[in-house]
N, C-alpha and C positions, 0 to 999 in steps of 0.2 A: 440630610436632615431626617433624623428618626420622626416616623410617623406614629400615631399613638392609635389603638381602636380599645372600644368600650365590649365586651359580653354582658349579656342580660341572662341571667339564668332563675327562673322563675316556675320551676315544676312543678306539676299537683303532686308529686310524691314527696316534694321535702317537706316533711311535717312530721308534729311531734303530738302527741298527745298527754297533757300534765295537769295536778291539781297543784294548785298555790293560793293564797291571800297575800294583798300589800296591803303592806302598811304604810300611814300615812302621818300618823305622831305616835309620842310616846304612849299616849293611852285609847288609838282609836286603830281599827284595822279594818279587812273586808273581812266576810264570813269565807271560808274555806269554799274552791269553787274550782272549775276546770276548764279547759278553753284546749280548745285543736288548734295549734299554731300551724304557720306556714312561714318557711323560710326561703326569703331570694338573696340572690348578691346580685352586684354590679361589678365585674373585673377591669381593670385598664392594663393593658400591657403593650409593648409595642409589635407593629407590625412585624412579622417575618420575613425571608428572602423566599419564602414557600407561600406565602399568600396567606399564612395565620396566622394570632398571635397568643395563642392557647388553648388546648386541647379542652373544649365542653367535659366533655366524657370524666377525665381528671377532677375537676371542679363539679361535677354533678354527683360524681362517687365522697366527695370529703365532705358534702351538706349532706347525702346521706347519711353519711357515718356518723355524722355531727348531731344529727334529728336522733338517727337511733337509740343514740347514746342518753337522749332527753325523754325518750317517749316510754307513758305508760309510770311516768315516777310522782312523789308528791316532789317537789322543787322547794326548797327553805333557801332564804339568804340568809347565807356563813357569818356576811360582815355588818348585818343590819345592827345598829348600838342601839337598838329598843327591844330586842331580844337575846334570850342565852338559847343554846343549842346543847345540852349534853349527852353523853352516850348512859341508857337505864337498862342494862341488859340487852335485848334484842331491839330495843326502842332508842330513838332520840326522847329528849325529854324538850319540849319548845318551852318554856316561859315567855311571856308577853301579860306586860299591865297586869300583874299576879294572878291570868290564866295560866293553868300548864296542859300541853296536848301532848299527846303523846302519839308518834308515826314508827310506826316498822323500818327498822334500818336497811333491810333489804327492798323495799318500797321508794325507800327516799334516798334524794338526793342535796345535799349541802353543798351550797355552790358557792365559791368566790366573789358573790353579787351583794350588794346594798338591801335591797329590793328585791321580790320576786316581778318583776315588770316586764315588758318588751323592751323596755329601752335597756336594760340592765341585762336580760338575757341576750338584745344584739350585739351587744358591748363583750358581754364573756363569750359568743361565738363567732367573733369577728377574732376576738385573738385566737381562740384554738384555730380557725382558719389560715390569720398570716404564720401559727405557727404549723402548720398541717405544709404551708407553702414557703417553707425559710428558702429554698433552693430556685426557686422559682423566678423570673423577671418581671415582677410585678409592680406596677407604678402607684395602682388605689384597690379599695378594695372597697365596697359600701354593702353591710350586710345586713339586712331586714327580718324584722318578726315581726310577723301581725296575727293577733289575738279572733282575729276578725275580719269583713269585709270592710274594709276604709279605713282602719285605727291600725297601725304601727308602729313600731320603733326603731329605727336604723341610725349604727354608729358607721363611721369614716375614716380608712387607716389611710397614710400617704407613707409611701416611702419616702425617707428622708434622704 
């Protein structure tokens, strides 16, 4: 009978530091703002004939990578349908509710999200994570962002 174990991987260095606003309708938003995120996971995988059932170290190096990749940017969501995102030269051009802002393209980042939220950020680094780990024998994966102390967002992958 395969035994299954959980890892908790919740470092003070996986974080990310970023500005963003959610939006909440078509005509109302938050003001531009920044938040120090922290990133944990939760891994399932089955026990080993060696006594483990994966390498920390592996799994603390790919949320690094993964924070790095986020920190220090402004964060737009790509797929939000109450904004356009175009490229103006060295700038994005954001429209919302006939504001226009304008961010440094080397500063920002357009991401595959609805939302700039925790839930929405868990959700797009939970897949670069099962996709960081395609090779891997992994059973769940639960990956968290929180904005703060008590308030976060975590999505939930299962292998199918």
């Amino acid at each position: 009978m395969e035994q299954l174990t959980t890892l908790y991987i919740d470092k003070e260095s996986h974080k990310f530091s970023a500005a963003h606003f959610t939006i909440f309708s078509a005509t109302e938003r938050e003001r531009l703002h920044g938040h120090n995120y922290s990133v944990s996971a939760r891994i399932v995988a089955p026990m080993g004939d060696n006594g483990f059932s994966a390498d920390y170290n592996v799994y603390k190096t790919r949320l690094a990578r993964l924070c790095d990749e986020l920190d220090e940017y402004m964060l737009l969501a790509g797929d939000s349908p109450y904004q356009t995102i175009e490229e103006a030269g060295a700038c994005y051009r954001v429209t919302f509710a006939g504001e226009e802002m304008l961010f440094l393209q080397g500063d920002t980042l357009v991401l595959p999200v609805r939302n700039a939220t925790v839930e929405e950020f868990s959700r797009y680094l939970l897949q670069r994570l099962v996709d960081l780990s395609a090779g891997d024998d992994l059973r769940e994966i639960e990956l968290c962002v929180a904005s703060g102390p008590g308030q976060k967002g975590c999505t939930t992958w299962r292998r199918e």
